[in-house]
GUNULO-647067 format. One record per residue (C-alpha): residue number from 1; residue in three letters; x, z, y. Coordinates in nm, 2 decimals. Example, Ala and Ser with C-alpha at 12.3 -4.5 7.8 and 13.67 -1.06 7.14 Angstrom:
  seq  type      xx      zz      yy
    1   Ala    1.23    0.78   -0.45
    2   Ser    1.37    0.71   -0.11
***
This chain:
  seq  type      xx      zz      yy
    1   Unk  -11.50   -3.54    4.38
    2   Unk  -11.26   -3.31    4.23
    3   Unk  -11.47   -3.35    3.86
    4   Unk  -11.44   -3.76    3.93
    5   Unk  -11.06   -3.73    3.98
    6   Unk  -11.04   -3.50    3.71
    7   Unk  -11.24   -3.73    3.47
    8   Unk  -11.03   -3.99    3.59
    9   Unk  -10.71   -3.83    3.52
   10   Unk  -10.82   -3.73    3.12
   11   Unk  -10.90   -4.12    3.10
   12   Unk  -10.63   -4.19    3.19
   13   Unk  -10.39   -3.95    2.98
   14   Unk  -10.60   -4.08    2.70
   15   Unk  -10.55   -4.40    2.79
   16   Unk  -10.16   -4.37    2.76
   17   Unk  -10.15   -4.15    2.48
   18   Unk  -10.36   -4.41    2.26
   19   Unk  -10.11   -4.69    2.37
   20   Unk   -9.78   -4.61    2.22
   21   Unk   -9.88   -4.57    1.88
   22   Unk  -10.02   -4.92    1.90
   23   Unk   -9.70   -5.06    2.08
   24   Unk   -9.48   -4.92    1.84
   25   Unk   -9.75   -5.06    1.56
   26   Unk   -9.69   -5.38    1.66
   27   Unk   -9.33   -5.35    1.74
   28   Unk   -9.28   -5.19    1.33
   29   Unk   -9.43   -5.51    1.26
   30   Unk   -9.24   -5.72    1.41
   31   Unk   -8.93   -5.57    1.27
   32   Unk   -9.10   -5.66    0.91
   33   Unk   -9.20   -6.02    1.04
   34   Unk   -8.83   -6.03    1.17
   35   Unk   -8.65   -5.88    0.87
   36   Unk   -8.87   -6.19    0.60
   37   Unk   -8.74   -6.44    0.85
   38   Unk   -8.39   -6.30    0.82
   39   Unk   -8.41   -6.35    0.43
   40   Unk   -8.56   -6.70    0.43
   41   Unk   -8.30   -6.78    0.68
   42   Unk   -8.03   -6.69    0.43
   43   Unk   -8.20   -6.83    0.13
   44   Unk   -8.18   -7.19    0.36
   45   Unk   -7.81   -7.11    0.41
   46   Unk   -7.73   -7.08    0.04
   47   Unk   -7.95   -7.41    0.01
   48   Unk   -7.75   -7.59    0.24
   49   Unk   -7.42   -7.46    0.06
   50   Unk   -7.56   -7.55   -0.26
   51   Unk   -7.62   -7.88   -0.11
   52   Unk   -7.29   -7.97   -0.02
   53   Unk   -7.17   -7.88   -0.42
   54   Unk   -7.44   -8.13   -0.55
   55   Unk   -7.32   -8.36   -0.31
   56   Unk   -6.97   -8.32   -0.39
   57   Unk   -7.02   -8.28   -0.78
   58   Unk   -7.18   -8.63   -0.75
   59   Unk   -7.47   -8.46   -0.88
   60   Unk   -7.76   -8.58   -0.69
   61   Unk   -7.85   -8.87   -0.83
   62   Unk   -7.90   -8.69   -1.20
   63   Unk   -8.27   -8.63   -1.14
   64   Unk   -8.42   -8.99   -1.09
   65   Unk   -8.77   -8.86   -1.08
   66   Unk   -8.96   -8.63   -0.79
   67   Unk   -9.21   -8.39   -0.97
   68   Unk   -9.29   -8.12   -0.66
   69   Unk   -9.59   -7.99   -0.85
   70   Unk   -9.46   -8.02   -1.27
   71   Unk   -9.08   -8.04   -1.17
   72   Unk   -9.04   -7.68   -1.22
   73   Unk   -8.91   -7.63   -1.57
   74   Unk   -8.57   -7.80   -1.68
   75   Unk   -8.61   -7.99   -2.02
   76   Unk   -8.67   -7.76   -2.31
   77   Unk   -8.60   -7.98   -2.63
   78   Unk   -8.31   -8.23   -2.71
   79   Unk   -8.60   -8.53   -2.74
   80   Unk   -8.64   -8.36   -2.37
   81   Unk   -8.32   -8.38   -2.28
   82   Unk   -8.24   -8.75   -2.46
   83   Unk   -8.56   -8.90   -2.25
   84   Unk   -8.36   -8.74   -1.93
   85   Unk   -8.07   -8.90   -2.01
   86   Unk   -8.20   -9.22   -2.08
   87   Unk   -8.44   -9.24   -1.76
   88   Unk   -8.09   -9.15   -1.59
   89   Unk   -7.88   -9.44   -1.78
   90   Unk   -8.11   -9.71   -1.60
   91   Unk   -8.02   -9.56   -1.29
   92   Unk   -7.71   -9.70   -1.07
   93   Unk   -7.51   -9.44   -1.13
   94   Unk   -7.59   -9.44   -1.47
   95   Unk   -7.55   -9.79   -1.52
   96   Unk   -7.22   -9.81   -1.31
   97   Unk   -7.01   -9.49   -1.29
   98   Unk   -7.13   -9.26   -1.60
   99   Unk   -7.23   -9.55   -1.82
  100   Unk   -7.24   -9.39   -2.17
  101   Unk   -7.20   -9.03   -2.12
  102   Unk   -7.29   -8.74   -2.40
  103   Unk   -7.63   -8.53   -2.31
  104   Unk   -7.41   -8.26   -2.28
  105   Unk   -7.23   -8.43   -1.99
  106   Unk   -7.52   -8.52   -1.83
  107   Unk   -7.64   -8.17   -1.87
  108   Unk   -7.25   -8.06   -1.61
  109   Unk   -7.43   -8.26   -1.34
  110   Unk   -7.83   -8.20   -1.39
  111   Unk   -7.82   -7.87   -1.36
  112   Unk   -7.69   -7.84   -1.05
  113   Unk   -7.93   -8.04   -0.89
  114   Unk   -8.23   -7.87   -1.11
  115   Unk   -8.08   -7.54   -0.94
  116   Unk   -8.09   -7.73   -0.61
  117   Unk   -8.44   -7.86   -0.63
  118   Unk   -8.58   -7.53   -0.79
  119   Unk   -8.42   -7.31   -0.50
  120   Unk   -8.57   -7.50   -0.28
  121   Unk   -8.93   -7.43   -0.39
  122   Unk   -8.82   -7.07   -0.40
  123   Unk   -8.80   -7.10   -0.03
  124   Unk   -9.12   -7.26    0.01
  125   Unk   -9.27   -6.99   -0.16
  126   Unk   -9.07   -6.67   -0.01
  127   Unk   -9.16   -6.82    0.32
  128   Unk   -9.56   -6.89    0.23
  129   Unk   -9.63   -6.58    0.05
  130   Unk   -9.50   -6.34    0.28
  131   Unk   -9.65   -6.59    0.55
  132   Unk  -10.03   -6.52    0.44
  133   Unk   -9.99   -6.18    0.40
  134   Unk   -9.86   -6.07    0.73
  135   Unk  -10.16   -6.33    0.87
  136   Unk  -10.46   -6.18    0.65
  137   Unk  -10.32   -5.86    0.73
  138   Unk  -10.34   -5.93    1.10
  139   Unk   -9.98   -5.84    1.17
  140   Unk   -9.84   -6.19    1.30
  141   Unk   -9.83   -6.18    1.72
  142   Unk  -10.05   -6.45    1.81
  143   Unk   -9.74   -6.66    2.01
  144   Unk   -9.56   -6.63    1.65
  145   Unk   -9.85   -6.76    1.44
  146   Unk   -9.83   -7.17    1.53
  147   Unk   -9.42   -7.15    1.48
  148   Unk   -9.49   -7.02    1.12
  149   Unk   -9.72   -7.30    1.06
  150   Unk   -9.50   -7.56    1.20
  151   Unk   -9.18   -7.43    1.04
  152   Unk   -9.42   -7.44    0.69
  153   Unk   -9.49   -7.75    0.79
  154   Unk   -9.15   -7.85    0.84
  155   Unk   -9.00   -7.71    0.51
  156   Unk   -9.24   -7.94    0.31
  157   Unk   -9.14   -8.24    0.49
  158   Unk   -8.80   -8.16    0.39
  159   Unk   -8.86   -8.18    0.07
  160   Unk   -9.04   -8.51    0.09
  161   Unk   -8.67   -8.64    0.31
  162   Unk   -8.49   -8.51    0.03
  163   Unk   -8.66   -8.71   -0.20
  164   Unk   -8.61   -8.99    0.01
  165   Unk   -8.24   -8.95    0.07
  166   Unk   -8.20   -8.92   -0.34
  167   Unk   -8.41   -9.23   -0.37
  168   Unk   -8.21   -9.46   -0.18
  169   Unk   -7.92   -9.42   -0.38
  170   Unk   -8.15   -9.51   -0.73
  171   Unk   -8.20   -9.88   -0.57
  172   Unk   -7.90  -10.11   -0.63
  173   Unk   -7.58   -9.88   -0.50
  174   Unk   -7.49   -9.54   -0.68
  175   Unk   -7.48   -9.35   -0.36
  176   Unk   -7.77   -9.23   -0.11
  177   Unk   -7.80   -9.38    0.28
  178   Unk   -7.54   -9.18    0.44
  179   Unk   -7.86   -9.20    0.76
  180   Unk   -8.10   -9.05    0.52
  181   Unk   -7.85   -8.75    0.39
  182   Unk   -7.77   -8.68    0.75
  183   Unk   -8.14   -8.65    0.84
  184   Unk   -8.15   -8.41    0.54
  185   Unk   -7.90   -8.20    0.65
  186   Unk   -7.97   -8.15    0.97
  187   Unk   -8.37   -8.11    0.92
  188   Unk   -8.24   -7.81    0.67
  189   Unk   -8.01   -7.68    0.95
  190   Unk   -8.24   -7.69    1.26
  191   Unk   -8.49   -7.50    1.03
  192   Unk   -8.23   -7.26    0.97
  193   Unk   -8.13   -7.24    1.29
  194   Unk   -8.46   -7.22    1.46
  195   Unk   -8.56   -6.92    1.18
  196   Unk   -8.27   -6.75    1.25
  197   Unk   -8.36   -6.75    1.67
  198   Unk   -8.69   -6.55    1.57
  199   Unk   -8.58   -6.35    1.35
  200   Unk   -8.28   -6.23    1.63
  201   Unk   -8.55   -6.18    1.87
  202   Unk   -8.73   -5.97    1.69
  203   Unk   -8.49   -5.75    1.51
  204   Unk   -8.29   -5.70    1.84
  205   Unk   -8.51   -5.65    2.14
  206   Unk   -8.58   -5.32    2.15
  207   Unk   -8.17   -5.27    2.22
  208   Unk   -8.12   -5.58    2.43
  209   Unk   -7.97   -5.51    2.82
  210   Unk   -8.19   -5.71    3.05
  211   Unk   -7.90   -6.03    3.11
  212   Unk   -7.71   -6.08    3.42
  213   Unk   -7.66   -6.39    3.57
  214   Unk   -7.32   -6.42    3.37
  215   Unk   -7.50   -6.42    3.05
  216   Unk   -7.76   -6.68    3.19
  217   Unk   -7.41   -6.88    3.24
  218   Unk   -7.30   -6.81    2.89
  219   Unk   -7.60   -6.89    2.77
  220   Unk   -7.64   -7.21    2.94
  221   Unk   -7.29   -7.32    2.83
  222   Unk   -7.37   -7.24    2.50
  223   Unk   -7.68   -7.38    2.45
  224   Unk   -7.46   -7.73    2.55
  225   Unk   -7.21   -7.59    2.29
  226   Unk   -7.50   -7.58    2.03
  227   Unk   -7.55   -7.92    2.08
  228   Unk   -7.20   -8.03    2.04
  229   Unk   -7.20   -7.86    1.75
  230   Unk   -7.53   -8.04    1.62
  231   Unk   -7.36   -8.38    1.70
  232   Unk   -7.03   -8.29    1.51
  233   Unk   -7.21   -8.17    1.22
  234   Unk   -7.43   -8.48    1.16
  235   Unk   -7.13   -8.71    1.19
  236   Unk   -6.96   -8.47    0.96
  237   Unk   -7.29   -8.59    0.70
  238   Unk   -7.18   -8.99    0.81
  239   Unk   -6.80   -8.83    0.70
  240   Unk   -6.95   -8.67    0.35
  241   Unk   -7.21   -8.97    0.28
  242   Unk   -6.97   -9.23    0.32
  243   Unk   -6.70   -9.05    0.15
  244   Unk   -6.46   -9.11    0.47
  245   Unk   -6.30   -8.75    0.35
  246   Unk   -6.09   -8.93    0.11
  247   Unk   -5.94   -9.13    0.31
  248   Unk   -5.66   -9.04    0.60
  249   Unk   -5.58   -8.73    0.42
  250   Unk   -5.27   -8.64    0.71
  251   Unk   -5.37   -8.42    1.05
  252   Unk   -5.30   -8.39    1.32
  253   Unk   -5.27   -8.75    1.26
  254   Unk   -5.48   -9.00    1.08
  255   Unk   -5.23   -9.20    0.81
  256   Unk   -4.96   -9.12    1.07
  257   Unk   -5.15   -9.27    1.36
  258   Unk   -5.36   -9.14    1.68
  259   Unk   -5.55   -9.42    1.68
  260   Unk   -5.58   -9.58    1.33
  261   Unk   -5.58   -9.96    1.25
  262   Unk   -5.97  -10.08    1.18
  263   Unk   -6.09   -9.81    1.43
  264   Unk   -6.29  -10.05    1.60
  265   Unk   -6.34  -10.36    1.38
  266   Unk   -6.73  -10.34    1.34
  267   Unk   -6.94  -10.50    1.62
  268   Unk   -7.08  -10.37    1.82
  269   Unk   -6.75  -10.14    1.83
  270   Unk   -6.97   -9.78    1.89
  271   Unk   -7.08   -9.89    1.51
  272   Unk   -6.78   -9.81    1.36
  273   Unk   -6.82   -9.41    1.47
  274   Unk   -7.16   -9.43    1.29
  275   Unk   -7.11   -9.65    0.96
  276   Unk   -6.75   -9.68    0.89
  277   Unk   -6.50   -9.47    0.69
  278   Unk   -6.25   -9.48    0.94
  279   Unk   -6.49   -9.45    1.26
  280   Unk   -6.66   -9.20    1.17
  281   Unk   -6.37   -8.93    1.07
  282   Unk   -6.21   -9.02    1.39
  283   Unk   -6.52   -8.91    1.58
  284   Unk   -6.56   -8.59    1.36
  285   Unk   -6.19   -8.48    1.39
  286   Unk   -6.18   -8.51    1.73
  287   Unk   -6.56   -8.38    1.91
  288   Unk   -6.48   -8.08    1.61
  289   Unk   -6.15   -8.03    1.83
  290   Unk   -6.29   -8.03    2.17
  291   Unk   -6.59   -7.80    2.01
  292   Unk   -6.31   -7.53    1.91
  293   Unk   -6.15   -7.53    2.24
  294   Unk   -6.47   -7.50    2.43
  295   Unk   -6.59   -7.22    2.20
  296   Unk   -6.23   -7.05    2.29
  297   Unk   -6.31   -7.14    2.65
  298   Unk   -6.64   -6.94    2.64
  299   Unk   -6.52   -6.68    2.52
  300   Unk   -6.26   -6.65    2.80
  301   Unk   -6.51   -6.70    3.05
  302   Unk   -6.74   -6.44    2.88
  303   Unk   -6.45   -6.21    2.97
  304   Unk   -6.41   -6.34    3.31
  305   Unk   -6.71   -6.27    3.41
  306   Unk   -7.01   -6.02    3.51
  307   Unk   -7.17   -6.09    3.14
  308   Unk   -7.32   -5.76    2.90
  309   Unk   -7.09   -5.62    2.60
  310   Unk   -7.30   -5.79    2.34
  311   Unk   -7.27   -6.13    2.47
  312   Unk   -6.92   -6.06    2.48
  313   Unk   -6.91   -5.96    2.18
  314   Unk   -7.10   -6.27    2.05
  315   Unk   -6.89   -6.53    2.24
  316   Unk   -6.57   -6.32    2.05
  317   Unk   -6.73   -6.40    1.72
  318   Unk   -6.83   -6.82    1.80
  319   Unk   -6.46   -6.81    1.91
  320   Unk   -6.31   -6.64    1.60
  321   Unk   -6.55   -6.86    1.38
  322   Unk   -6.45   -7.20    1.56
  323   Unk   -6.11   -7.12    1.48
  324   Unk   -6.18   -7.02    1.14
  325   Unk   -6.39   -7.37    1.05
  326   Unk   -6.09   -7.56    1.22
  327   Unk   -5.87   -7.43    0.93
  328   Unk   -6.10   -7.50    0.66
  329   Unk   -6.16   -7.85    0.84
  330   Unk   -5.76   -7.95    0.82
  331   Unk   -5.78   -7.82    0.42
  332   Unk   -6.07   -8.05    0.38
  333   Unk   -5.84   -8.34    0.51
  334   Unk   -5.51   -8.21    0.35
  335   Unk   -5.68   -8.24   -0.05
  336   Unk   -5.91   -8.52    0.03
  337   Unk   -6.25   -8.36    0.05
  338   Unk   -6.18   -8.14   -0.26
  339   Unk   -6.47   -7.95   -0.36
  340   Unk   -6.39   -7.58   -0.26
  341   Unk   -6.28   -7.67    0.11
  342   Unk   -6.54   -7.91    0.16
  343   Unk   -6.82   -7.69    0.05
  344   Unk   -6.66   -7.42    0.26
  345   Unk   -6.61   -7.63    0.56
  346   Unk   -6.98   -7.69    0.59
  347   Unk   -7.06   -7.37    0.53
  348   Unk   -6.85   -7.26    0.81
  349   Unk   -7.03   -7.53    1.01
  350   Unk   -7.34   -7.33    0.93
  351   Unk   -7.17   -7.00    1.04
  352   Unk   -7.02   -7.14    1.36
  353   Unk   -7.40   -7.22    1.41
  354   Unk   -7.52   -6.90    1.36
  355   Unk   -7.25   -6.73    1.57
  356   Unk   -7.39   -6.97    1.89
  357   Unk   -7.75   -6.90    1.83
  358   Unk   -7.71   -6.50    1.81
  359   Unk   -7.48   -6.59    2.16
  360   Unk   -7.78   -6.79    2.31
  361   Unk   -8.02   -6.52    2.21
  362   Unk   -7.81   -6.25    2.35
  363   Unk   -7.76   -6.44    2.68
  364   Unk   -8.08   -6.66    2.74
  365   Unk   -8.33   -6.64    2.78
  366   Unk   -8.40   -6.33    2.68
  367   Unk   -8.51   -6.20    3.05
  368   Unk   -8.84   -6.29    2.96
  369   Unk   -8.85   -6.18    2.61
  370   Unk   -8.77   -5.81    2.69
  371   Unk   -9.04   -5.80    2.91
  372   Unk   -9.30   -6.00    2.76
  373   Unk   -9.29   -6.08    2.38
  374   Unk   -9.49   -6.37    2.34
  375   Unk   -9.16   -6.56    2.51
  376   Unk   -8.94   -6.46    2.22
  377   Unk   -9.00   -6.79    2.06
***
């Protein structure tokens, strides 16, 4: 008996002994899986800021052809560059706004949008590469591995929506479907967004406190902020594709009035906060305000209640950053959508974002996650 116990207990110690080096195996890798999403996650964010200066720049509309296979190199001749320019002078915008410009005008606002398309197949490829090796390799947990497909999956089709947005404006108007820029943006931002989630959950478990139930709170409320948030940012694309920025260009009021004249003139009247100038920066102004006061109201109640330092700590930071985007948000109106504020207005949209995820992640669910990874996703 005493030799069966013993033998037992040497299994056993064996047993736990071989384990830890495996666990920590698999944890180191996915630190490395969560580190490469943290850097594709910022290479979207610069995308999405070197969006908004295409967009602004009017550049967008400079490239009238999608090549996503030969589309790589910029013209390399003046013939090159001449044929550009001439495929662009049939184009509505080159027929109606920059009818007869030099090549080396054209080149101010092609490049930009070369840069734009070319960075985006930089991200296809940091996120593919990295994406086979960690899976040939067997180092991808096996509740990660369809959520890298589908996000692959989802970065093409971006590019395919961006192609469709630009497309829409080379018909018979010299500006894209503010609907098709919107859808654009916010595909670009929930991949960004949803990146970013992994890549938190797997860089900061192994420090996480188990929550309390008042970070399941917090992260309840926030998970409705997030949403909010998602609402007042795609209206904010309606705002930006309809150039509504350059209109009422007062705050707190709009032209000196709460409630401007035309507010409501489309029919049905809910239109107008979808497809008209004046509509639509109404709706943004104000669900932006009401975002920034619940952001400062989380953050009070994070305070109030039985809630973990780092949630705290998180909420602190949405709060600070909600105030921060209001101010660049009331620039943007001050100088009429002028370039610098606007471009750093949706960047702080984009940071604001980033500030609610790392509180949701913090917060909720992560019970599950610290016990079990395959719920970190």
């Amino acid at each position: 008996m005493r030799v069966v116990l013993t033998t037992r207990a040497m299994t056993a110690v064996t047993s736990v002994a071989a384990s830890p080096p495996a666990d920590m195996a698999g944890r180191a890798d996915e630190r490395a899986i969560g580190r490469w999403l943290a850097i594709v996650a910022a290479m979207i964010f610069a995308m999405i800021v070197l969006g908004a200066l295409t967009r602004l720049t009017e550049s967008g509309l400079s490239m009238v052809e999608w090549r996503p296979v030969t589309g790589w190199l910029p013209p390399l001749s003046d013939a090159a560059w001449q044929a550009e320019l001439s495929k662009y002078a049939q184009s509505p915008q080159g027929r109606l706004i920059n009818r007869g410009i030099t090549v080396a005008q054209f080149k101010e606002i092609y490049w930009l949008e070369y840069l734009h398309r070319l960075w985006g197949r930089l991200i296809g490829l940091a996120f593919a590469l990295p994406m086979l090796w960690f899976l040939l390799r067997g180092r991808v947990p096996g509740w990660l591995k369809p959520r890298l497909v589908a996000l692959l999956l989802l970065g093409g089709l971006q590019g395919a929506v961006g192609w469709i947005m630009v497309a829409s404006g080379l018909q018979d108007a010299p500006a894209v479907s503010h609907y098709k820029l919107a859808l654009h943006l916010m595909l670009a931002v929930g991949l960004y967004a949803y990146i970013l989630w992994l890549a938190i959950g797997l860089l900061q478990r192994d420090w996480l406190p188990a929550p309390s139930d008042g970070d399941r709170r917090i992260g309840r409320a926030t998970a409705g902020l997030i949403g909010l948030l998602l609402v007042v940012m795609t209206i904010g694309a309606f705002v930006a594709g309809l150039r509504a920025g350059r209109i009422h260009t007062t705050f707190p009021t709009m032209s000196g009035y709460w409630l401007p004249p035309g507010l409501l003139d489309m029919s049905p009247a809910w239109l107008s906060f979808v497809a008209s100038q004046t509509g639509t920066q109404f709706a943004h102004r104000w669900l932006a305000m009401a975002l920034v006061l619940l952001c400062l109201g989380l953050w009070a109640a994070a305070g109030r209640m039985d809630t973990s330092a780092p949630v705290r700590r998180a909420t602190m930071m949405a709060a600070l950053m909600a105030l921060i985007q209001l101010g660049l948000g009331i620039v943007t109106i001050l100088t009429g959508a002028d370039i610098a504020p606007a471009t750093a207005h949706q960047a702080g949209a984009v940071l604001l974002l980033s500030t609610l995820v790392l509180t949701l992640r913090r917060a909720w669910p992560p019970a599950g996650a610290l016990a079990a990874p395959e719920r970190l996703g």
